[in-house]
Phi, psi and omega in degrees: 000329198256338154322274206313302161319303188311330200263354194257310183312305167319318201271340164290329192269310173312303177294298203284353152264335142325287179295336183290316170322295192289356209257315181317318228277326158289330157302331175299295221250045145263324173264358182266306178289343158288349183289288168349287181334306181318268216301281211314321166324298180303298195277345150307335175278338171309296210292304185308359173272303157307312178299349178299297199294294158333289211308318169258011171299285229221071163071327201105339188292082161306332176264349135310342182258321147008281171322309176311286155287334155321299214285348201272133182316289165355070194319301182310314175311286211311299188281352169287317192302322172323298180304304178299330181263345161313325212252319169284351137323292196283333168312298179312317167309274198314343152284307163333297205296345182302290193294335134346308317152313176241338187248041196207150156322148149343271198318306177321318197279313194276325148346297150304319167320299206306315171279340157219076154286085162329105188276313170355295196279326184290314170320292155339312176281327172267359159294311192260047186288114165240140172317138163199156177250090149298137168275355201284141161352297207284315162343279189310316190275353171256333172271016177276288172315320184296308182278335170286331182253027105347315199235328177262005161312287205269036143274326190275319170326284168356288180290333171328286181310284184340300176278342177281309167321319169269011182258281199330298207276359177255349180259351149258011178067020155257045191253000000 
């Protein structure tokens, strides 16, 4: 009887820190995408600085001056048209992952986070992380899935082992 209370105790404190974890996990990619916001911003304030340049060059044509320096003898231009195209590159990523990230459903938004995390901004988010208890649904509704399958993984690992041991143990005949 005093098992069954240990273990029944273990398994309210594994769910209920679970679910605290798991209650975390909108708030993390609600600060992770403002870090995204961020990095995106910063590099559009770079790039507009170069579109500055296009604008009174070469048409407004960022990808002409691009060219332009790429193509050019001078190493240092030449490795600057790298760096500009480098930095329309990353707008473009860093814009996908934005929209990814605000304009798309819950399931989606976490489905993505998960599959394309950027760990560099996920490091970066969790340096500056601050604890907060969000009430919202989709909160609520991820530490729930988070703490059940937290706790019902390694039961079923559990029950797993448990019946391949008694299929083991009844087909050598010892029962």
């Amino acid at each position: 009887m005093i098992r069954k209370f240990f273990v029944s105790s273990i398994d309210h404190a594994g769910f209920t820190l679970s679910f605290i974890v798991g209650v975390q996990l909108p708030e993390f990619i609600q600060q992770y995408t403002q870090m995204i916001n961020g990095k995106l911003a910063e590099a559009q304030f770079h790039l507009s600085k170069f579109q500055s340049v296009a604008n009174n060059h070469f048409n407004g044509d960022l990808q002409v001056l691009v060219e332009r320096y790429t193509n050019n003898a001078d190493p240092a231009i030449k490795q600057t048209g790298i760096v500009v195209s480098e930095l329309i590159d990353r707008i473009a990523l860093l814009s996908e992952q934005l929209s990814q990230l605000t304009e798309v459903p819950y399931m989606e938004k976490l489905y993505y986070f998960i599959v394309h995390l950027d760990l560099e901004s996920a490091q970066l988010t969790a340096q500056h992380y601050q604890l907060a208890v969000p009430l919202t649904i989709d909160a609520l509704l991820t530490g729930a899935l988070f703490a059940s399958f937290i706790i019902l993984i390694p039961r079923a690992f559990i029950a797993l082992l448990s019946a391949k041991s008694s299929k083991f143990y009844y087909q050598e005949g010892r029962h």
